[in-house]
Structures are given as structure tokens and as C-alpha cells.
TORTIDREN-287662 format. One record per residue (C-alpha): x negated, y, z. Coordinates in steps of 0.05 Angstrom, whole numbers, plus 5000, padded with zeros to 4 digits. Each point is the difference from the previous one (the first is absolute). Layout:
! TORTIDREN-287662
rec X = X; Y = Y; Z = Z $
...
! end
This chain:
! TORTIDREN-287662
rec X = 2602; Y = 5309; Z = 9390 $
rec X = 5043; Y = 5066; Z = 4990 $
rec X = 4933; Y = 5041; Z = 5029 $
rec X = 4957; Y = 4961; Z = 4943 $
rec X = 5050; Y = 5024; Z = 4942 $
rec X = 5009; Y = 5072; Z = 5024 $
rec X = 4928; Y = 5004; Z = 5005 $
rec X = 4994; Y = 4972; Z = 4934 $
rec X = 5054; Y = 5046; Z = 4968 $
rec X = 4958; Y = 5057; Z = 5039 $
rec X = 4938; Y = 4979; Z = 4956 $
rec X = 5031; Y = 4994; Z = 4942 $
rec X = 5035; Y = 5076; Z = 4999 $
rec X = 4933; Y = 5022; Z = 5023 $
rec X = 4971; Y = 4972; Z = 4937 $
rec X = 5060; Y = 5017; Z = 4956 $
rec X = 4978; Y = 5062; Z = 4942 $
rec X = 5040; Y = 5061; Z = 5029 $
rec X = 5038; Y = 5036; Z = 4948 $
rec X = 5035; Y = 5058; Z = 4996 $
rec X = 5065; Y = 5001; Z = 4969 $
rec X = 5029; Y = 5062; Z = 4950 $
rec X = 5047; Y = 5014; Z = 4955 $
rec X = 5000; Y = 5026; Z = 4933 $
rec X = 5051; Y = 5037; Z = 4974 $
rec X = 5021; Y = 4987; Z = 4928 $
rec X = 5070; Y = 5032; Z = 4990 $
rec X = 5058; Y = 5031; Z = 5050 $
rec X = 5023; Y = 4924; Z = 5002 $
rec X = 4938; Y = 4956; Z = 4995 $
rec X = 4931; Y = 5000; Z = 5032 $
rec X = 4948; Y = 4944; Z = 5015 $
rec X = 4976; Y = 4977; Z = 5073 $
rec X = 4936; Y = 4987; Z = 5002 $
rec X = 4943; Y = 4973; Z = 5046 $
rec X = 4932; Y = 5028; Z = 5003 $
rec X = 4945; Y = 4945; Z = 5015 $
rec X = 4943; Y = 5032; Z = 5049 $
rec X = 4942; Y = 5029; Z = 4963 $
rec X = 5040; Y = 5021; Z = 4946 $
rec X = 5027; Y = 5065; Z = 4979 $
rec X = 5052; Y = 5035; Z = 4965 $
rec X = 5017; Y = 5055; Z = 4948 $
rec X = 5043; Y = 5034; Z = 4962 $
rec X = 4945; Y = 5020; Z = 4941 $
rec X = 4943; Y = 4951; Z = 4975 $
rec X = 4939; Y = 4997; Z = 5050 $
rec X = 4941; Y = 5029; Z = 4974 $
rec X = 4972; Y = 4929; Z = 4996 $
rec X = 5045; Y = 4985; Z = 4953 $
rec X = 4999; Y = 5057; Z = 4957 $
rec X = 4930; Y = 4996; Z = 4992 $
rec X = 4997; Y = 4927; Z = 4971 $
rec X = 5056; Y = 5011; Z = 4949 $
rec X = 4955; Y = 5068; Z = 4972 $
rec X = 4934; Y = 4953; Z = 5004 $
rec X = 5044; Y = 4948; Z = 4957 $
rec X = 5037; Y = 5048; Z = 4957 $
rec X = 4934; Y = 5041; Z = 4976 $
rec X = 4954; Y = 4938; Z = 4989 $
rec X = 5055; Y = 4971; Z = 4948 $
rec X = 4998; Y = 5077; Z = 4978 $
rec X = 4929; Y = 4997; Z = 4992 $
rec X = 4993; Y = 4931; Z = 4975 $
rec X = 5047; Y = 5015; Z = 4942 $
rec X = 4964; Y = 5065; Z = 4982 $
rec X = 5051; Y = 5052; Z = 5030 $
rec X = 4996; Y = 5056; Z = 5039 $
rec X = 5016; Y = 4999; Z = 5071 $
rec X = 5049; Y = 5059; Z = 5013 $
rec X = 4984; Y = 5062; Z = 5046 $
rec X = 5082; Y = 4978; Z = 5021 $
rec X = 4980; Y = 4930; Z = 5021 $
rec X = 5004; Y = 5011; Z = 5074 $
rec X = 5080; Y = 5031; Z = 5000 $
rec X = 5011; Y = 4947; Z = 4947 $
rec X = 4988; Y = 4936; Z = 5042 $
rec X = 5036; Y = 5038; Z = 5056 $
rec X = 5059; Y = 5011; Z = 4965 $
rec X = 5009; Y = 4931; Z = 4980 $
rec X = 4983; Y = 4974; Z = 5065 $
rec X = 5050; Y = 5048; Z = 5029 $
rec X = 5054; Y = 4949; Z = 4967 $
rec X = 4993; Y = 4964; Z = 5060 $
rec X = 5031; Y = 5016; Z = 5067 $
rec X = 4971; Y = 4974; Z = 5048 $
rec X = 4925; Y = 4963; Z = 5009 $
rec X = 4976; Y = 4951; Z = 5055 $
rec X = 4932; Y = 4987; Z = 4994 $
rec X = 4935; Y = 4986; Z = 5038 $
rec X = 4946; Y = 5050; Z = 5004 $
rec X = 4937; Y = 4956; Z = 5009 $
rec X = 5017; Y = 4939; Z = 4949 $
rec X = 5047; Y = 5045; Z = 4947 $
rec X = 5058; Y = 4951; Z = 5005 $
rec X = 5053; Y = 5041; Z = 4976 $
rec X = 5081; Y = 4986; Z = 4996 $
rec X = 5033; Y = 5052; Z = 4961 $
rec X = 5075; Y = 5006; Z = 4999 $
rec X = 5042; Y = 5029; Z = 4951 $
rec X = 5089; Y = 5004; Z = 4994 $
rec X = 5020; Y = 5016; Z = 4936 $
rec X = 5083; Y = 5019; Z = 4996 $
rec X = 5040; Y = 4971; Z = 4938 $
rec X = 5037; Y = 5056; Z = 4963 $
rec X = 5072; Y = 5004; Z = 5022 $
rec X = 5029; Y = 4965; Z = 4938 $
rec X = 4961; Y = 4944; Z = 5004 $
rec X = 5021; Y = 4934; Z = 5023 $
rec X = 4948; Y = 4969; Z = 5052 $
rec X = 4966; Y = 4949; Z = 4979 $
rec X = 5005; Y = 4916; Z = 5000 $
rec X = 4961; Y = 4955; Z = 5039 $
rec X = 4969; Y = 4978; Z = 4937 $
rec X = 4981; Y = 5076; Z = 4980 $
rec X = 4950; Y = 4999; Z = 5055 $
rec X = 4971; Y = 4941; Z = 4991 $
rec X = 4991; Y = 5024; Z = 4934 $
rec X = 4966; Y = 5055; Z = 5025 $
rec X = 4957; Y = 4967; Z = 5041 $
rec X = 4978; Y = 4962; Z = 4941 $
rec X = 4981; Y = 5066; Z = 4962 $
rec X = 4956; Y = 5015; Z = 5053 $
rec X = 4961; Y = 4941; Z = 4992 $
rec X = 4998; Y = 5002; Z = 4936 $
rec X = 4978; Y = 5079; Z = 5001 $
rec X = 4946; Y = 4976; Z = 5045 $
rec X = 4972; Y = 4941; Z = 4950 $
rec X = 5008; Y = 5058; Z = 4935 $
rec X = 4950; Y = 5043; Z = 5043 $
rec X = 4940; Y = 5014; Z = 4969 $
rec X = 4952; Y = 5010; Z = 5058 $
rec X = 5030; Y = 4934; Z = 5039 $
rec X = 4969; Y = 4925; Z = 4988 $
rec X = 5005; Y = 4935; Z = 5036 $
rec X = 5074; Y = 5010; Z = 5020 $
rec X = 5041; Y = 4948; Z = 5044 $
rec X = 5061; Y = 5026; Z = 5014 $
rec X = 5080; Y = 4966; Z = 5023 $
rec X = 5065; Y = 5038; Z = 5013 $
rec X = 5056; Y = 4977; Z = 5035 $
rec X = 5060; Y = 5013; Z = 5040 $
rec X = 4988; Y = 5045; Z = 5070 $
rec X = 5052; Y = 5012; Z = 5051 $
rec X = 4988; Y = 5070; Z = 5014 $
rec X = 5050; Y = 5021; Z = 5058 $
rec X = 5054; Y = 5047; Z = 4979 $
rec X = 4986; Y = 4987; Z = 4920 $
rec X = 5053; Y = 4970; Z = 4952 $
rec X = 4949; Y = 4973; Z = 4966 $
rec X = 4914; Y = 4997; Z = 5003 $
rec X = 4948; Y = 4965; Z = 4971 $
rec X = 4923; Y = 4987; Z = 5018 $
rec X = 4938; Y = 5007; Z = 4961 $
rec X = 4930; Y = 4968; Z = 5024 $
rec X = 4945; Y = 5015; Z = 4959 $
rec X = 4929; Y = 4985; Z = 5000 $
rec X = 4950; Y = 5033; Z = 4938 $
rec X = 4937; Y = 5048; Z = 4998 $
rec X = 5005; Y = 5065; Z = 4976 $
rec X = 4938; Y = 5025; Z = 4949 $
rec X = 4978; Y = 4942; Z = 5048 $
rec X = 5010; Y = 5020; Z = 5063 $
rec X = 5040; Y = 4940; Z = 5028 $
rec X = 5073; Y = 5021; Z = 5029 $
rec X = 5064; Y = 4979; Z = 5031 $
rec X = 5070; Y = 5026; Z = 4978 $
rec X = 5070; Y = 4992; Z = 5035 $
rec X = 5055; Y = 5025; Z = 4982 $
rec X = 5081; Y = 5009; Z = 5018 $
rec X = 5045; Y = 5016; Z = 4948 $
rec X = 5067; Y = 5010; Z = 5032 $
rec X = 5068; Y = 5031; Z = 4982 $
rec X = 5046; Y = 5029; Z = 5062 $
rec X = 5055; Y = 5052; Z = 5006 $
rec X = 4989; Y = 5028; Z = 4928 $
rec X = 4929; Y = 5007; Z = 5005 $
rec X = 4935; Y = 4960; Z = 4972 $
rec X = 4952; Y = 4991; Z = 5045 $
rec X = 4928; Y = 4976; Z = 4982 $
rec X = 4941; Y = 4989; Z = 5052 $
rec X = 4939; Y = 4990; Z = 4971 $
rec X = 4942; Y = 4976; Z = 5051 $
rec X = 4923; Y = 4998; Z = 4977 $
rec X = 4934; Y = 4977; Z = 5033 $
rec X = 4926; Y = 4997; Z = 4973 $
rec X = 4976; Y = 4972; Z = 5074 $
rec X = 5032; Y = 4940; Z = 4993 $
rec X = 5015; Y = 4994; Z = 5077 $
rec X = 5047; Y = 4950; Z = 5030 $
rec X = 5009; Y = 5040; Z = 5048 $
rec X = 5033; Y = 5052; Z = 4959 $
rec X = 5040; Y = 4948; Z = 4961 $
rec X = 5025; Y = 4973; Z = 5064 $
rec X = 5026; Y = 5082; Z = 5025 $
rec X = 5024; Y = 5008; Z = 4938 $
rec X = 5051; Y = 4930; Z = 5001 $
rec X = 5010; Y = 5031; Z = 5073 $
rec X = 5020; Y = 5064; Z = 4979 $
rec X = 5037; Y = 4972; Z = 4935 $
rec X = 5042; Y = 4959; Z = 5049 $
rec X = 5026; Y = 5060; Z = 5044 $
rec X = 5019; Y = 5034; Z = 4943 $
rec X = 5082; Y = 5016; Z = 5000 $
rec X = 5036; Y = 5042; Z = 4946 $
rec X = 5063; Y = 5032; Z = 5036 $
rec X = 5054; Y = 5023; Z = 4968 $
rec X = 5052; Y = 5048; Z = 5044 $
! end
């Protein structure tokens, strides 16, 4: 009996996804510990991928409402996707995490529970005021993100100029800093829901 469950535990590390674990620093006393799922990559600017699509989305509203598209366009989408610190995304289906820590100033009082749920909310509701965005099914609720005194969750379905998509997204509050993650897929893949969850799960905000 004990040789049947080591072998079994054998089989199921062998068909475990390896990850690789990180850490992103956000301040001298906070950072985020990470796991990368395999196939997956990671980055401190947008991947080209990504920086393509929001141009292609950007200049056909620009062109659809009779504007110019700017010579600047290219440093523009850059520089706002350069808000972001850090990206996790995969190459082949361009599933894409993107992680941003945003520090309160120093007179202000961190917020309530009930401030980031608000917050949450607004981001729901910024993603039914959206134009370009139909058939939306979306929920938000409480997430316990390791390490954060308070997160909540986002799962969101919708297409896009309709191009169906999927939208998750954490909107925490730890060690005086905001922290939003904001995951999107066009693929659809369960498989990339299910890394994502995975990866979602190892995440740990330390404070030191």
C-alpha cells in the first residue's frame, strides 16, 4: 500500500504545472511573491503583443470617429502601459496579467474595507459605460489575497467591438499601496483560466 501512494504522489508531481517563483519589488518595505506558470513569461514593459492590440484598438475608434491617428501614437500607448510594473502573460494565446502598486500620499488615511469594494464596483461599472464593450456578465466579490488588508475579485465575461473576452481583476489595498491586476483573454482557454486561478493563488503581498 505505501509503494501504491508514493507512486501515485510520483505521478501526480510529474503532472503538476512547474512554476517559477519571483518577487516583485514595490517599495523598501513591501514587494509581491509571485509564481510563474510554465509557458508563460514575464516583463517589466508591455510585450509587443500587447502593445500592438491596444494601437489597432486605439486608431480604429480614431478612425471611426473621423480623427487623426497621431505620428506619437506608438510612445503614447507605451507610456500609459508603462503604468504598470510588472506583466505576466502568454506569448502564443495573448493572456496577459498586468500588475500595477499605486502608493497613497503620506497624509492620507488608508482606506476601509468598504472603500475597496467600492472600487471594485467602479470597475464594473467603468466596464458596462464602455463604448466598444456589449453583452457583459460580470460579479465582484470578496478575494483573500495573501498579505492584503483587504481585496476584492472581478470576473467578467463581454466582447469587445465583438471580439468575445474574459476579464479578471484584483483590486487590493496593502501596506499603503493600491494594487490592481487586471487579467484579459480573447482565446477563451480554460487552460489559461485555470494558470491564472493557479498563479492568483500563490500570490503573497509581504510587508517587512
Amino acid at each position: 500500500m505505501k509503494r501504491i501512494l508514493c507512486l501515485a504522489v510520483m505521478i501526480l508531481a510529474c503532472l503538476s504545472t512547474p512554476v517559477a517563483a519571483a518577487t516583485l519589488q514595490i517599495s523598501d518595505h513591501l514587494s509581491l511573491d509571485y509564481q510563474v506558470p510554465e509557458g508563460w513569461q514575464t516583463r517589466s514593459t508591455a510585450p509587443d503583443f500587447l502593445v500592438r492590440q491596444t494601437i489597432e484598438h486605439v486608431s480604429m475608434h480614431l478612425r471611426e470617429a473621423g480623427k487623426a491617428i497621431p505620428a506619437s501614437l506608438d510612445s503614447q500607448v507605451r507610456e500609459r502601459l508603462a503604468n504598470n510594473e510588472l506583466f505576466i502573460y502568454h506569448e502564443q494565446t495573448r493572456a496577459h496579467l498586468d500588475i500595477d502598486f499605486s502608493p497613497i500620499d503620506a497624509s492620507e488615511t488608508p482606506p476601509l474595507r468598504k472603500t475597496v469594494a467600492k472600487s471594485a464596483e467602479y470597475a464594473e461599472l467603468e466596464l458596462s459605460s464602455e463604448p466598444d464593450i456589449t453583452d457583459l456578465e460580470s460579479h465582484s466579490g470578496a478575494y483573500p489575497l495573501v498579505g492584503a488588508d483587504y481585496a476584492y475579485r472581478i470576473d467578467a465575461s463581454f466582447k469587445r467591438d465583438g471580439v468575445p473576452q474574459r476579464f479578471v481583476g484584483i483590486i487590493a489595498f496593502a501596506g499603503r499601496h493600491w494594487l490592481f491586476l487586471y487579467y484579459t483573454d480573447e482565446t477563451l482557454l480554460d487552460s489559461d483560466l485555470q494558470q491564472l486561478d493557479e498563479l492568483l493563488k500563490g500570490l503573497a503581498v509581504v510587508a517587512r
